[in-house]
C-alpha positions in Angstrom: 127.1 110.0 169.3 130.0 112.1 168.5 128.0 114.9 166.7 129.6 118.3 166.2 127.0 120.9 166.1 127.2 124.1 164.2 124.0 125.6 165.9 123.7 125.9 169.9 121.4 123.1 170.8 118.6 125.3 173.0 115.0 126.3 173.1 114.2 129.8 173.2 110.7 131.9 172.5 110.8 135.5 172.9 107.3 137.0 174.5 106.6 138.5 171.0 106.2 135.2 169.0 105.6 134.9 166.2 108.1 138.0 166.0 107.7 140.6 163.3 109.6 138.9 160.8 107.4 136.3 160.7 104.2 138.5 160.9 105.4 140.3 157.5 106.0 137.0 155.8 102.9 135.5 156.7 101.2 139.1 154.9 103.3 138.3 152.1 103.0 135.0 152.0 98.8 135.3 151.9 99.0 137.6 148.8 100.9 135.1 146.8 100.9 131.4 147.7 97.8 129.6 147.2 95.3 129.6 150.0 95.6 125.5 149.8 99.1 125.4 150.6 98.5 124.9 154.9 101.5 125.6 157.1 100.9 124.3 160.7 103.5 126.2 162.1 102.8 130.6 161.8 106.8 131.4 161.9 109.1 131.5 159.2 113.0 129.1 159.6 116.1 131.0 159.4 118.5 128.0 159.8 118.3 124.7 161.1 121.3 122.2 162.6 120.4 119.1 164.7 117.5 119.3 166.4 117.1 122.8 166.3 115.5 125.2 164.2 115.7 129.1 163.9 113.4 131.3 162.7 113.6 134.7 161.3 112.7 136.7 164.9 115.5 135.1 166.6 113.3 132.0 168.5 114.7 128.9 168.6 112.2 125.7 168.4 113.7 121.7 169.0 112.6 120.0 166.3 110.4 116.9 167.0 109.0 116.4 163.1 112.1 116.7 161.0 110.3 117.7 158.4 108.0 115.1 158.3 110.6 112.2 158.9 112.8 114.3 156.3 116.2 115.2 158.2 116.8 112.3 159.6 120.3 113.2 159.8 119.4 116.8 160.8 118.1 119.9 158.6 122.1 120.7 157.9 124.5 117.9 158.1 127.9 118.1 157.5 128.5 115.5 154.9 125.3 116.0 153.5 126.2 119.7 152.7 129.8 118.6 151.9 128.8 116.1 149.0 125.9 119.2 147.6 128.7 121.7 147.5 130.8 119.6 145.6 128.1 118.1 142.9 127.2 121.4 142.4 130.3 122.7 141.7 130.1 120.6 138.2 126.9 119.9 137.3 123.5 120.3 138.8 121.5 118.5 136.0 121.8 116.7 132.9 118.5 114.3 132.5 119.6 110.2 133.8 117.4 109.6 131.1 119.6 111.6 128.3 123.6 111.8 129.9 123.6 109.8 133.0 126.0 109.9 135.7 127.7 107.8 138.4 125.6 109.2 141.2 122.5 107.6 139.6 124.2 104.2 140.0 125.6 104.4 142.9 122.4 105.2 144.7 120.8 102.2 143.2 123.4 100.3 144.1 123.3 101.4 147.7 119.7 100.5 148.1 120.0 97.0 146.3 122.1 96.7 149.2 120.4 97.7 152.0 117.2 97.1 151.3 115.1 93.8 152.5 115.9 90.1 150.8 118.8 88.5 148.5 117.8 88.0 145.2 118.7 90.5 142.4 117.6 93.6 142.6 117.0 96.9 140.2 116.1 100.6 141.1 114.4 103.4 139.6 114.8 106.8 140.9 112.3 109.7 141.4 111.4 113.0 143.1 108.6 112.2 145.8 107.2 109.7 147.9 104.0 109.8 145.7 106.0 109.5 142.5 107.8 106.2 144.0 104.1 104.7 144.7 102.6 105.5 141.6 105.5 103.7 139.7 105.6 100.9 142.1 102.5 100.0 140.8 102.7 101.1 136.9 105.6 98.0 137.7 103.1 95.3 139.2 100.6 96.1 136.5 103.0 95.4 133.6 104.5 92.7 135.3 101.3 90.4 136.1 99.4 91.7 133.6 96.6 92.9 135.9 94.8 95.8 137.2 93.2 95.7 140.8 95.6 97.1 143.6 94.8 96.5 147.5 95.2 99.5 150.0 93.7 99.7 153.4 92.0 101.3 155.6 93.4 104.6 157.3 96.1 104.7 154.6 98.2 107.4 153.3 100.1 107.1 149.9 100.3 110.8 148.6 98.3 113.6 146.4 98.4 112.4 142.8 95.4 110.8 141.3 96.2 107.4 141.6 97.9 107.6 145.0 94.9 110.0 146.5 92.9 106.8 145.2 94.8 105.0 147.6 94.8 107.4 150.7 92.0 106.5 153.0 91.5 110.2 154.7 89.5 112.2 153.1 90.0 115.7 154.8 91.8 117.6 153.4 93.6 115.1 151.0 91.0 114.1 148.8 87.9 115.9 149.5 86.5 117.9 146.1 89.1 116.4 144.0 87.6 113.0 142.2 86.8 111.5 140.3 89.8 108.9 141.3 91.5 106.5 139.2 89.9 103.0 138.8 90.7 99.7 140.4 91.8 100.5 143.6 89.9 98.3 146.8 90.6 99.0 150.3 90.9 96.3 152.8 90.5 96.2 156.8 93.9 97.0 158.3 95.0 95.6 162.0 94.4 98.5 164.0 94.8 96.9 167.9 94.0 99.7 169.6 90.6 99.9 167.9 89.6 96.0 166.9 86.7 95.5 168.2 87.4 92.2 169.0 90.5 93.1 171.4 92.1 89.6 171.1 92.5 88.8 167.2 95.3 87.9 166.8 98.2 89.8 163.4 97.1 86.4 161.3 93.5 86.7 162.2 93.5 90.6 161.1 95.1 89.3 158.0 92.6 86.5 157.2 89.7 89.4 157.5 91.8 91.2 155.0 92.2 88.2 152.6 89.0 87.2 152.5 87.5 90.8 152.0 90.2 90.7 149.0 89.1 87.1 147.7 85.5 87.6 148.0 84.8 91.3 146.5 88.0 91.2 144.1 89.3 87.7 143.2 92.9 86.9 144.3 93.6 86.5 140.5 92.5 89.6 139.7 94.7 91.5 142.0 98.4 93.1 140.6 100.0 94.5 143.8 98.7 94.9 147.2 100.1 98.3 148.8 100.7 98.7 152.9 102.9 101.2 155.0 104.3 98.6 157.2 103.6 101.5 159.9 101.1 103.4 159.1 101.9 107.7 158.6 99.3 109.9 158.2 96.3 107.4 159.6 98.1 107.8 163.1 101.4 105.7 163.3 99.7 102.5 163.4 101.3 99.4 164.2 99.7 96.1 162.9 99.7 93.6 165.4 102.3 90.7 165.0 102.1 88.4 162.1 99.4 90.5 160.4 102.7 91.3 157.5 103.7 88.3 157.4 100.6 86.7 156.4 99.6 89.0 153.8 103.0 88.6 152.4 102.7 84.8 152.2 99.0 85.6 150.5 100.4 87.8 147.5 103.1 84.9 147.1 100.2 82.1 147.0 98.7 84.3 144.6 101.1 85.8 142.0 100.2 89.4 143.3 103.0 92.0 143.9 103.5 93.1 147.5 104.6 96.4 147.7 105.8 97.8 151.2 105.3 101.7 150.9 108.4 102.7 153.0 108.1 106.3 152.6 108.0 107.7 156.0 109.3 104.6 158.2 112.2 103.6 156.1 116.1 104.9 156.8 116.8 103.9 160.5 113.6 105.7 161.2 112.1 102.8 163.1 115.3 101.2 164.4 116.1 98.8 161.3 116.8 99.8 157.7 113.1 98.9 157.2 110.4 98.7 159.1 109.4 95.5 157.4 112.8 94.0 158.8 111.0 93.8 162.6 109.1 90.6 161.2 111.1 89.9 158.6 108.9 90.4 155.8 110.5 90.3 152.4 108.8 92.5 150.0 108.7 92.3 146.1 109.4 96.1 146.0 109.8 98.3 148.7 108.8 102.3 147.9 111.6 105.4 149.6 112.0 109.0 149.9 111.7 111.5 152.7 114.7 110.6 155.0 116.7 109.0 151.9 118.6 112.0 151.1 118.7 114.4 153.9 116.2 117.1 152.8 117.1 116.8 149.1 114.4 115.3 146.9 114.6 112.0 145.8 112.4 108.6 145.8 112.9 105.0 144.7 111.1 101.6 143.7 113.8 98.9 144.5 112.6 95.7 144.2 112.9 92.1 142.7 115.0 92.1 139.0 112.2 90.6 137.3 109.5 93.0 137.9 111.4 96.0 137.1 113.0 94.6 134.0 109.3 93.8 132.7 108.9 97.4 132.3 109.9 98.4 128.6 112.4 100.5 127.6 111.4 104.7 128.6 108.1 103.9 130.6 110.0 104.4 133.9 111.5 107.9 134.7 111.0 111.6 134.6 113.0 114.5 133.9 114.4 115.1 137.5 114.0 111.7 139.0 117.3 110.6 140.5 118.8 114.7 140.2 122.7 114.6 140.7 122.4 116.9 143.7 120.2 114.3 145.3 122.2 111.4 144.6 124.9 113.1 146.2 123.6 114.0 149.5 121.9 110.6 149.8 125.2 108.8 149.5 126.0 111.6 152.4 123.1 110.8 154.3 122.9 107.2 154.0 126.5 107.1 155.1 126.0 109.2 158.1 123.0 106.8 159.7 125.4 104.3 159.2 128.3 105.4 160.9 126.4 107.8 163.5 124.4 104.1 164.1 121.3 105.9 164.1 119.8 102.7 163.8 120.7 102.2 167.1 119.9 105.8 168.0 116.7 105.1 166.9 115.9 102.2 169.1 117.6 104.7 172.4 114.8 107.3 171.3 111.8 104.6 171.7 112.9 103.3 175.2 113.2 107.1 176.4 110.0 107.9 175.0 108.2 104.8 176.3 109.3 104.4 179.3 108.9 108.4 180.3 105.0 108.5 178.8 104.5 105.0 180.1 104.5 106.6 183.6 102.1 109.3 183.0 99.7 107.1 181.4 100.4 104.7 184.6 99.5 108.0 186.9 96.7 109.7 185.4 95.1 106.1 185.0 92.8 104.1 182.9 90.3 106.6 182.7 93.3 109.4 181.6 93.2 110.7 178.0 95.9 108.8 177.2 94.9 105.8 175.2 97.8 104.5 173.5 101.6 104.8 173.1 102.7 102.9 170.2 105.4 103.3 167.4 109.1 101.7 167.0 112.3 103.1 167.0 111.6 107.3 166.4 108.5 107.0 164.7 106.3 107.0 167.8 103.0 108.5 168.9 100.4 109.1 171.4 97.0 108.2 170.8 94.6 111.0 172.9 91.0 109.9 173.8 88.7 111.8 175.7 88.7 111.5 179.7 86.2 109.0 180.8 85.9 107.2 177.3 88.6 103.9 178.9 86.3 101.1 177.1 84.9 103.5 174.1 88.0 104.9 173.5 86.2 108.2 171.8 89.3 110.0 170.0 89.8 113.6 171.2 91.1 115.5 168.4 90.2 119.2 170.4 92.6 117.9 173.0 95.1 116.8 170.9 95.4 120.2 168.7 95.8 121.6 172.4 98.5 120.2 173.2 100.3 120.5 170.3 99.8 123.9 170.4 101.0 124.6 174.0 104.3 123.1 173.0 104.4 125.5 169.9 104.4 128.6 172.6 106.5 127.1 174.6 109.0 126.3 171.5 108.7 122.6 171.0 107.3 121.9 167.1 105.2 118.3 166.9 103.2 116.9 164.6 99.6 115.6 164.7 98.0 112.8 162.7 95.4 110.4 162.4 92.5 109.6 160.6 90.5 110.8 163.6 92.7 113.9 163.9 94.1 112.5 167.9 97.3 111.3 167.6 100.5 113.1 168.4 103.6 111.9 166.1 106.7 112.2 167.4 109.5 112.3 164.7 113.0 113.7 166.1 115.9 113.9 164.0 117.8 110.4 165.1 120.9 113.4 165.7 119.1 115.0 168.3 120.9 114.9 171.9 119.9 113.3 175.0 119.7 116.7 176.8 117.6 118.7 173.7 115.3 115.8 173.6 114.3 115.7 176.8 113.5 119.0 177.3 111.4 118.7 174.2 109.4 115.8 176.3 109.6 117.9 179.6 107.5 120.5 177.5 105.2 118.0 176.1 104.7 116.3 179.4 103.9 119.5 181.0 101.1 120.2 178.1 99.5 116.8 178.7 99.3 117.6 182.5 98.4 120.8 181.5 95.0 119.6 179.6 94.4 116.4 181.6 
């Protein structure tokens, strides 16, 4: 990659972390942002370039969340800044839905492009992964004419009603705030780490699925069935082959929208466009944000012609869905995975990352708290069970927020997950060099050792 940096691309903690700075925001910070606003990490960011972040002390952390599988491109890239700057210097907002503007089109455009199949396409814009969701399916209802939408087990699809409804976890994103909307099912997900039958087979997962769906629902009855082709939040899980496929081919049988929720896996992030692409899966509309715009807001519904054209005129928008500002850096952004080939990037990050933790699995053997390493491209993770438990593979969540929080000290930010609260997601921005990254893994090597 020919990346010029603007920061200097090195870890450093000073012995007083978190610094003073810090310490005064967090005081502030407790007397007026609501107590249910969590932050996992207890300093406050300064600037941020690559895979770096600064904080207000003066320590300098690599970066191995992006923001949640946000800054893709890095927390400050140059064209994405470039295209801001300019946008802003004419307008910053008019309403698509009142004077629209090129930027709105050109997006759309862009991701009718890029995104999975070649039929016609259409796109609405919006502000947030959630947003996207909930509108994905506001689309299949109209469109079939039904009601019942399919999610599965260990999902995440965001904090609205409707899409906390859909999210499996109930700690902390649900708990104490039902009643839910209606007509939402859950279905077994293919979770081969955890089957209990270790050799079903992606199809076999997906028959289990079907039949849960045909028997307590009624494939008729069903307007859109909803799956993160890798799951986030329930712990980066990776269906086994042809478990997509299948499901796809069911909601084809059966008139019902399939909706891949792209959210966090989409934009290079797993070493394609799409993480749907690995098996070639086509969906009927495909759900974006996070690394769409390089830290701006924005989220989109792209998908066939014919189900977003059912939708009548003004029941799909919002006031600051598809913001001119946003428009513009994702043009930026999209533009820089493409010519950075951070798709390829992406796919150097894995085999890194694999083949390093692949050894230390190896070496502290099948009785090591290690239990899986799983993901594609930079969406990756490390499944943590508890030493001993090889066959019952008991998760270790105590171990797990252990380890993330020796990197912390040691200036390395990584994110948990995991619907049993033991898996460690890695994330890097796909701009991150060779040598930043793997000092980043040298720490978190040293903090597995270090527990195990």
């Amino acid at each position: 990659m020919d990346i010029q940096y603007r920061l200097e691309q090195k870890r450093k903690v000073l012995k007083d972390f978190p610094g003073p700075r810090s310490l005064e925001l967090t005081a502030r910070r407790a007397a007026a942002v609501a107590a249910g606003v969590a932050s996992s990490v207890p300093v406050y960011v300064a600037d941020a370039d690559g895979g770096i972040i600064h904080d207000v002390d003066g320590n300098s952390f690599i970066d191995l969340g992006s923001g949640i599988a946000v800054t893709t491109v890095g927390a400050s890239d140059a064209a994405v800044v470039g295209a801001v700057k300019e946008q802003v210097e004419h307008f910053t907002h008019t309403c698509f839905m009142v004077t629209p503007y090129e930027g709105y089109v050109a997006v759309a455009e862009k991701l009718n492009e890029l995104t999975p199949g070649h039929h016609a396409k259409r796109t609405v814009l919006f502000n947030s992964g959630a947003e996207a969701v909930e509108n994905a399916i506001k689309i299949a209802r109209v469109a079939t004419g039904r009601s019942a939408v399919v999610a599965f087990d260990h999902a995440y699809h965001g904090r609205t009603n409707l899409t906390m409804g859909l999210t499996a976890k109930a700690m902390p994103y649900k708990y104490g705030f039902g009643p839910f909307a209606s007509e939402i099912y859950r279905a077994p997900m293919s979770y081969p780490f955890r089957e209990e039958n270790a050799q079903i087979t992606g199809k076999e997962a997906a028959e289990r699925a079907i039949l849960t769906m045909s028997k307590q629902i009624g494939a008729d009855q069903i307007a859109a069935i909803v799956i993160e082709p890798i799951q986030g939040e329930g712990g980066f899980i990776v269906p086994a082959e042809g478990f997509l496929p299948r499901l796809a081919e069911f909601a084809k049988e059966n008139g019902i929208v399939f909706i891949a929720d792209e959210v966090q896996s989409g934009f290079a992030r797993t070493g394609e466009w799409f993480a749907v692409q690995h098996e070639g899966v086509v969906p009927d509309l495909i759900t974006t944000a996070k690394g769409i715009a390089g830290g701006m807001p924005l989220s989109a519904v792209t998908g066939r012609a014919e189900l977003l054209d059912a939708v009548h005129g003004g029941g799909l928008g919002g006031t600051y869905g598809g913001n001119p500002v946003a428009c513009a850096a994702a043009l930026a952004a999209i533009e820089t995975m493409d010519s950075q080939d951070l798709r390829g990037r992406a796919r150097e990050i894995e085999a890194t990352v694999k083949e390093r933790f692949g050894r230390l699995q190896a070496e502290l053997g099948e009785n090591g708290i290690i239990g899986e390493i799983r993901g594609r491209g930079a969406m990756l993770a490390l499944e943590f069970v508890k030493r001993g438990s090889a066959q019952a593979k008991e998760p270790d969540a105590a171990t797990t927020k252990a380890i993330a929080d020796y990197c912390l000290k040691e200036g390395v930010i990584i994110l948990t997950c995991g619907t049993y609260g033991n898996v460690i997601r890695l994330l890097p921005p796909l701009v991150i060099n060779d040598e930043l990254l793997n000092d980043g893994l040298d720490v978190l090597e040293a903090a597995i050792r270090a527990v195990a």
